[in-house]
N, C-alpha and C positions, 0 to 999 in steps of 0.2 A: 571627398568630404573633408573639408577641416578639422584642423586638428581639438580646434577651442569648441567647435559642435560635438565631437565624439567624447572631449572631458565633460561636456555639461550632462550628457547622460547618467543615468540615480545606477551606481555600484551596488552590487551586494556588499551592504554592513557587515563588517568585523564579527559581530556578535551572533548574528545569522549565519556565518561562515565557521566559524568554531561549533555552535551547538548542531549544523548540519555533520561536521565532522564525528563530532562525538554521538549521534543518531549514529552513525554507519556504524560504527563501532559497536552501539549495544545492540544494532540489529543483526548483526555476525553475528556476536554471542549467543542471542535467542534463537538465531539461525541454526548454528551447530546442534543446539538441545535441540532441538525439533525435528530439524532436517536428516541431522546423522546422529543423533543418540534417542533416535526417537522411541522405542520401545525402552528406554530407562529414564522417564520424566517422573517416576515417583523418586529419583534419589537425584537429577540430575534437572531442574524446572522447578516452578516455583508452587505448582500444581501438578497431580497423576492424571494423565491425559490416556483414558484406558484404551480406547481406539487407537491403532499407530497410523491411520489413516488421515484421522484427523491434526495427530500432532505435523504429520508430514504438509499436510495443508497450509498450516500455520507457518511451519517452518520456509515454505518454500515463496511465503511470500513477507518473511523478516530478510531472507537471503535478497531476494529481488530489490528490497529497501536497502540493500547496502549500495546496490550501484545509486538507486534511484537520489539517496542523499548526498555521496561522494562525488557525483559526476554533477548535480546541482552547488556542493558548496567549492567545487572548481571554475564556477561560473566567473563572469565579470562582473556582469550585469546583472539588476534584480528581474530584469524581463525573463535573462534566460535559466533563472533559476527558481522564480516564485511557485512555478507547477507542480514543486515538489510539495510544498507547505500547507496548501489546503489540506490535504490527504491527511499528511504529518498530523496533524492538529485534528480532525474527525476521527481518526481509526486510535489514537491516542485518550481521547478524551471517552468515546464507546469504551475503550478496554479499562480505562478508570470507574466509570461505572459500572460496569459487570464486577472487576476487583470488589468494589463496596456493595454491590448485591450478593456474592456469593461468595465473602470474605469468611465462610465455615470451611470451601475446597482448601483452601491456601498453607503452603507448610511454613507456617507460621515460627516454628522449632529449626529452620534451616535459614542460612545466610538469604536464600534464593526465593523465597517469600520474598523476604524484608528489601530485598534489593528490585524486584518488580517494583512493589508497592511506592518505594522514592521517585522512583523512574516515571510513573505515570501519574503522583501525585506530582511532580518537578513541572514535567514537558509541558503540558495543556497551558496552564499559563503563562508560563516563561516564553515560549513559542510566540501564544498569542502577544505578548507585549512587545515583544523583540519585531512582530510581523508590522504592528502599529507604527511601534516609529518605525521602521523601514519605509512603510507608504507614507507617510506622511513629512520624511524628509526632504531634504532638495536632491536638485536632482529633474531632467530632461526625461519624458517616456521615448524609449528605443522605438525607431520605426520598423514597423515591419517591412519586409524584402522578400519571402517567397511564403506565400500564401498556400494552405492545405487545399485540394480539391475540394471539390462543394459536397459531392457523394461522400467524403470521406470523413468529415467533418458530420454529417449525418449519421451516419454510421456510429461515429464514436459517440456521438452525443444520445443517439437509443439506448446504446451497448451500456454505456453510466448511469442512466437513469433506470434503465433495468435494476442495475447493481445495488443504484442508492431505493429503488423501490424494496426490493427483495430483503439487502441485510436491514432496513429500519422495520420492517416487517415480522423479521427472524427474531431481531433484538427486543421489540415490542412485545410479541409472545413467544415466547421459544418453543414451550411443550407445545403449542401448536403450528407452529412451519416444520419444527424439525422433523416429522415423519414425509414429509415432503422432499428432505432431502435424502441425496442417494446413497448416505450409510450412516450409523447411529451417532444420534447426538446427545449430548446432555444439557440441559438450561446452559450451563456456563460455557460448555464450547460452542453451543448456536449463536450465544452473545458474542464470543471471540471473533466465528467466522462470518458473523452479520458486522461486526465490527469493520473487520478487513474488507470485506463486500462493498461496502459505504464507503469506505476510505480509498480503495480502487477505483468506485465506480465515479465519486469527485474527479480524483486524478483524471477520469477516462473524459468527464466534461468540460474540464478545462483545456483538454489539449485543443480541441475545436475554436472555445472562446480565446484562445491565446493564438489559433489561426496563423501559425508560424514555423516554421519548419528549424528554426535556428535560436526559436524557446521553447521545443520540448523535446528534445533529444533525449535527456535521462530520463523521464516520464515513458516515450516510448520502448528504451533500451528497457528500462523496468518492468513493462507490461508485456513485451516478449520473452522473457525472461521469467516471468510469472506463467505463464503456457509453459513453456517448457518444461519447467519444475514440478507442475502439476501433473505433467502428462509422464513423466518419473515416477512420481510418486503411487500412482496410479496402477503403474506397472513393479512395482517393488512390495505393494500392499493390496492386489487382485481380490485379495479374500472377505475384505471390509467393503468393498463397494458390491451394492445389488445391480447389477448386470441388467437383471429382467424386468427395468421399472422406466417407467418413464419419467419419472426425474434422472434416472442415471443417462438415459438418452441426451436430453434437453443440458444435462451435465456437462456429455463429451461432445456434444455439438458446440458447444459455448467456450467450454477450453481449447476445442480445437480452433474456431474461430478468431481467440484471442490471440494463439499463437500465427496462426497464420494472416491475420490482419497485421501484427504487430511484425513480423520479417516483414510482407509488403510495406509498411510505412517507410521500414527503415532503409529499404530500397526506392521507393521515393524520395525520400530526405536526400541520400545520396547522389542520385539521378537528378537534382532539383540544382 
């Protein structure tokens, strides 16, 4: 391949690149509160998250967002790094409106209020303008070179529309899915975890339509990485999840799923 064909292909933007940077960073942050300080989110989060099940939840997939925007704004290319951004931009803008729904939870009296609230008033749109001119600049589309299985690209494309079905669902009415889910929830954490549901389950659509094994590497490394954490979490907080229900079933079948789809892909990739 030439060299003058490989510059005419569209780079990930500067600006794209920094605020991907700095996503990784505030999702450590909310990571840690969640993940590993989770039973102290009323001095330590922006919100008391009375469940530690659910803070673990949450946390474990701000953690996964750290690879999923880090190993994205290390990209070249905007081919191989756009899979991160839909997501960024739905599960962001969800957690913005839940924020202004149920803006009475919030400790409003602490730094850590006030510092969500900039975050997700900031991101939504800055994102989305940053993503416009991105597409819209010059710049060659990358070709694709090693295409996903057909079965697998199915797969992933049920598995996200599940996801994007259930959290718009969840966030839609909360007091009525949340007893559907398999441990207690409140209006504002169904919103959260229907937030992230949507926002995963994007991600999980787009790796099929991006049909490329060489633009979605962090997308995949991230949705393996979200199994795992869950399946932690799960075992570290036994006692909040109802065992004997069949949402908890349909639970652990779906996180185990995700994790074990998510190593085979990435032994695909590799293999590929």
């Amino acid at each position: 391949m030439a060299d003058n064909e490989i510059a005419s292909y569209k780079t990930l933007r500067p600006g794209l690149r920094y605020l991907l940077y700095a996503a990784s960073f505030l999702t450590f942050v909310a990571g840690i509160q969640l993940y590993v300080l989770t039973e102290q989110t009323d001095r330590y989060f922006a919100w008391t998250i009375a469940v530690p099940l659910t803070a673990a939840f949450l946390g474990a997939n701000y953690l996964a967002s750290v690879l999923l925007a880090a190993l994205a704004a290390r990209k070249k290319w905007w081919a191989q790094a756009r899979t991160t951004l839909p997501s960024v931009l739905v599960f962001t803008t969800m957690l913005l409106v839940a924020t202004l729904l149920h803006h009475d939870k919030f400790h409003w009296n602490t730094a850590f209020g006030w510092a969500w609230l900039l975050v997700y008033v900031a991101v939504p749109p800055l994102l989305l303008y940053l993503m416009v001119r991105q597409c819209f600049g010059p710049g060659e589309k990358l070709p694709r070179k090693r295409p996903l299985p057909s079965w697998l690209r199915w797969l992933l494309l049920l598995e996200g529309l599940y996801m994007v079905a259930l959290g718009a669902g969840m966030f839609w009415r909360p007091m009525e899915a949340a007893p559907y889910w398999p441990w207690k929830l409140t209006p504002l954490t169904a919103r959260a975890v229907a937030s992230w549901l949507c926002g995963i389950g994007v991600s999980a659509i787009q790796i099929p339509l991006e049909n490329d094994w060489d633009r979605v590497g962090p997308a995949l490394i991230a949705y393996t990485t979200i199994g795992a954490l869950q399946i932690v979490a799960l075992i570290r907080f036994p006692g909040d999840f109802v065992w004997a229900s069949l949402s908890g079933f349909y639970y652990l079948a779906f996180i185990a799923n995700i994790f074990i789809c998510g190593v085979y892909c990435l032994y695909l990739s590799r293999k590929s």
